[in-house]
N, C-alpha and C positions, 0 to 999 in steps of 0.2 A: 504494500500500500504506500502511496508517494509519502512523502511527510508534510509537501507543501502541496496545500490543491490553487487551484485559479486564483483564488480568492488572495490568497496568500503572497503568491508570482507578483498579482496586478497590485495590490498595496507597495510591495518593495518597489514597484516601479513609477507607479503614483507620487512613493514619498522621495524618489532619488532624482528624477530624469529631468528635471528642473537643475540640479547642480550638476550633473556630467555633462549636461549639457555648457552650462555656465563657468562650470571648472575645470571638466574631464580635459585629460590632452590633446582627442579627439571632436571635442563639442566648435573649434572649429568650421568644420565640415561636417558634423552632425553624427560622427562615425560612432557609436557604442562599442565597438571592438574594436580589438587589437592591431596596431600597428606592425605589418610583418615586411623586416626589411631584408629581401630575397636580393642578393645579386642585381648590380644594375639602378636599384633604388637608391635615389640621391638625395633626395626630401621627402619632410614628414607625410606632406600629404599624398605623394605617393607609394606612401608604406601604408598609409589608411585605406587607399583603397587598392590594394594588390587584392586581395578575398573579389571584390565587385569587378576587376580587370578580369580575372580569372572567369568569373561568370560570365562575361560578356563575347569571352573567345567561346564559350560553349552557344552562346547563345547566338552568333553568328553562322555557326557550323551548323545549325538545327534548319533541315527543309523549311524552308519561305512559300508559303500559299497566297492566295489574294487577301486574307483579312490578317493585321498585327498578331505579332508572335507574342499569347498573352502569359504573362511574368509574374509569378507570386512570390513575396517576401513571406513567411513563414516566422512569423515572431520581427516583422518590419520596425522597431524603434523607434523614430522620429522620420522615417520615410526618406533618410538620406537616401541609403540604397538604389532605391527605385527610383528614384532622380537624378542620381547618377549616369543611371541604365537610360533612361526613356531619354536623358540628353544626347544620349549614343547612337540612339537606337529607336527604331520608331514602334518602338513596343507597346502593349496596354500593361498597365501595370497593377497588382493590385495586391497590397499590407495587408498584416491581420496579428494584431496586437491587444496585448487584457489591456491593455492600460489607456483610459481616457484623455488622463494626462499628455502620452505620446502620441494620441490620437490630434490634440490638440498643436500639439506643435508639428506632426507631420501636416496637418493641413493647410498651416501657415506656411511650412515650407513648401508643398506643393504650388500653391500660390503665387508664391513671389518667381517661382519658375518657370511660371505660366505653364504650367503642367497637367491642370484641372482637367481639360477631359479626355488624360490619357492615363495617367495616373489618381488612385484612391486609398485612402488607409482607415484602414474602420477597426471596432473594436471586434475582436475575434479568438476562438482557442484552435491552436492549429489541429489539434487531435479530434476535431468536430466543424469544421469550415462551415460558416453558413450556406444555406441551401443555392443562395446566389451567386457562390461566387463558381465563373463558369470551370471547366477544366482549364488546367495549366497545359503549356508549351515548355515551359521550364519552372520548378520551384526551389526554392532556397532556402536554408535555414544557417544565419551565421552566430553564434555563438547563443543559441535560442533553444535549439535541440536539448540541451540540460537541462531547461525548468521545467522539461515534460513527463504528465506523471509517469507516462509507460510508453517505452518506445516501438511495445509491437503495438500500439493504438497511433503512435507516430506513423508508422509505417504503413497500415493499412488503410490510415487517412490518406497519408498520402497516394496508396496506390490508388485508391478513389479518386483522386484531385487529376494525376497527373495523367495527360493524354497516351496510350501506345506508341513507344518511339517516341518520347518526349523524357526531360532528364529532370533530377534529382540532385540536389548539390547540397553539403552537409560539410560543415566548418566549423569545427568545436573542439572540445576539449576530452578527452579519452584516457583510459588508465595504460596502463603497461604492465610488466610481467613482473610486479611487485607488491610482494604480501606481508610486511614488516609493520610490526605495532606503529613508528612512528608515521610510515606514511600512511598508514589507517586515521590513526587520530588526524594527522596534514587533510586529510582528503576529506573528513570530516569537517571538521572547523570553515573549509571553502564552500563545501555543500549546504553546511546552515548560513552562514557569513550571507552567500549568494541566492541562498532558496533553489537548489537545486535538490532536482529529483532523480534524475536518470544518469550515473557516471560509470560506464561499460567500456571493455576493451574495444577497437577498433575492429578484430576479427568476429566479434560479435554484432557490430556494427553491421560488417557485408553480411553475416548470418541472416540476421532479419530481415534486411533487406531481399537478401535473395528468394527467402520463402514468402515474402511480401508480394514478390512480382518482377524484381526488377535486377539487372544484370550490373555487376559491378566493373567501371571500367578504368578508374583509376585512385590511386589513396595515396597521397603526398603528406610527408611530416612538416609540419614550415616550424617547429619548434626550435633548430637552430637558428631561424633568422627573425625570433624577438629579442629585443634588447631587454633584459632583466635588470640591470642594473644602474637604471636611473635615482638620481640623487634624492629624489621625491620618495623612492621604494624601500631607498637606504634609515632615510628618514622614518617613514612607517612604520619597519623593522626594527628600527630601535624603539618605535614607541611600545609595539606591542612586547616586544623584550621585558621593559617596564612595567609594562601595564597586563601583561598578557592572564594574571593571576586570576582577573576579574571575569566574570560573565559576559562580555561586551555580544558575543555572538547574536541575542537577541535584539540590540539596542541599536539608536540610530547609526551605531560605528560599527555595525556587523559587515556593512561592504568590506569597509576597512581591513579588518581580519581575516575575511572570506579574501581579499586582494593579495592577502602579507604570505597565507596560507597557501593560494594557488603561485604566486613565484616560490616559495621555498619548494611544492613539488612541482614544476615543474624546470627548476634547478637542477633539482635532485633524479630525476627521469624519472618519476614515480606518476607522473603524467602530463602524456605529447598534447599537443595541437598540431590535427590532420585535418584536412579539404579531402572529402570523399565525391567523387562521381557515380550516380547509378543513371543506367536507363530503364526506361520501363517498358517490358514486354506485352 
């Protein structure tokens, strides 16, 4: 049973996504996730969006018929993504977020993009898509796939969503082949910090997938090319050193924690950040 339902998800992000956006490193460009600086990458904002580059070769490669190739954000944020995309690309685009709050600033960001009636971001659980939103041509899930309660309900949502011959793109955070008290409790502390419900190996990942429907066509680690050791994380780290005796995991500083938590395992290999490809059969 998850530990966090809906209800849970959309408050953590109710009460945060006003300051990531206003503080995060990425609130910039509206990015919620991670900066991956792969080769090649010379600036920040194009370390924010290598994940959305990466979709967008896929989504160029996808058969082109007479109607837009339509594009679902799966856990959409503030609708950077898909603004990103529909700038590129003459796609239909369409979010699906618990959170009103994100609801509300992706539509402002839509707006100022003039992007209105090509892209939409509504309030939504991706493991139950409203009845209207039509099938995808391609779907995405970047760092979102974890707040979900169950990823075979993931998966067979999605095989519902997405068209035959259409793709599946999944960017998140995965365990590794390590079973040690400490990185139990590490992996713990990020899962409550962050309200996370679903943290499974990557070959479990293609597992369901493939009994889901869908044919696995590529899995890349980008976990070497995040910078962990920003003076900001350093910082952190010594707070919770300090402080760490306390209960904070429930409190408005659980991001905090759940942040300090996931660089130490993922320092420590105790768990990757992979971009998975499926197609759907």
């Amino acid at each position: 049973m998850a530990e966090f339902d809906a209800a849970d998800v959309r408050r953590y992000y109710d009460r945060h996504t006003d300051d990531f956006v206003a503080h995060g490193q990425g609130g910039v460009v509206g990015a919620l996730h991670r900066p991956v600086w792969s080769p090649g990458i010379t600036n920040r904002e194009a370390a924010f969006r290598y994940v959305e580059d990466r979709i967008l070769d896929h989504a160029r490669a996808l058969p082109r018929g007479t109607d837009p190739l339509h594009v679902v954000d799966l856990g959409c944020g503030v609708g950077a993504s898909l603004c990103y995309l529909a700038e590129r690309l003459p796609i239909r685009g369409t979010g699906l977020t618990l959170s009103p709050v994100q609801v509300r600033h992706a539509d402002q960001r839509i707006r100022q993009a003039g992007l209105t009636e090509r892209v939409r971001c509504r309030e939504g659980n991706f493991c139950a898509p409203p009845p209207e939103v039509t099938p995808a041509d391609l779907a995405y899930a970047i760092e979102s796939f974890v707040h979900g309660p169950d990823p075979t309900r993931f998966f067979a949502a999605c095989a519902r969503l997405v068209r035959p011959g259409g793709l599946l793109v999944v960017c998140d955070d995965f365990r590794r082949e390590v079973d040690t008290p400490a990185a139990t409790r590490a992996i713990d502390r990020f899962q409550r910090g962050w309200h996370l419900n679903t943290m499974i190996r990557e070959d479990e990942l293609r597992r369901l997938a493939t009994d889901a429907g869908f044919d696995h066509l590529s899995s890349d680690d980008l976990t070497p090319h995040l910078r962990l050791g920003r003076p900001r994380d350093h910082l952190i780290a010594w707070c919770m050193a300090l402080f760490g005796w306390l209960p904070l995991d429930g409190t408005r500083f659980g991001h905090l924690v759940g942040g300090n938590a996931l660089r130490t395992c993922l320092t420590r290999g105790w768990i990757g950040y992979d971009l998975a490809v499926f197609r759907r059969r």
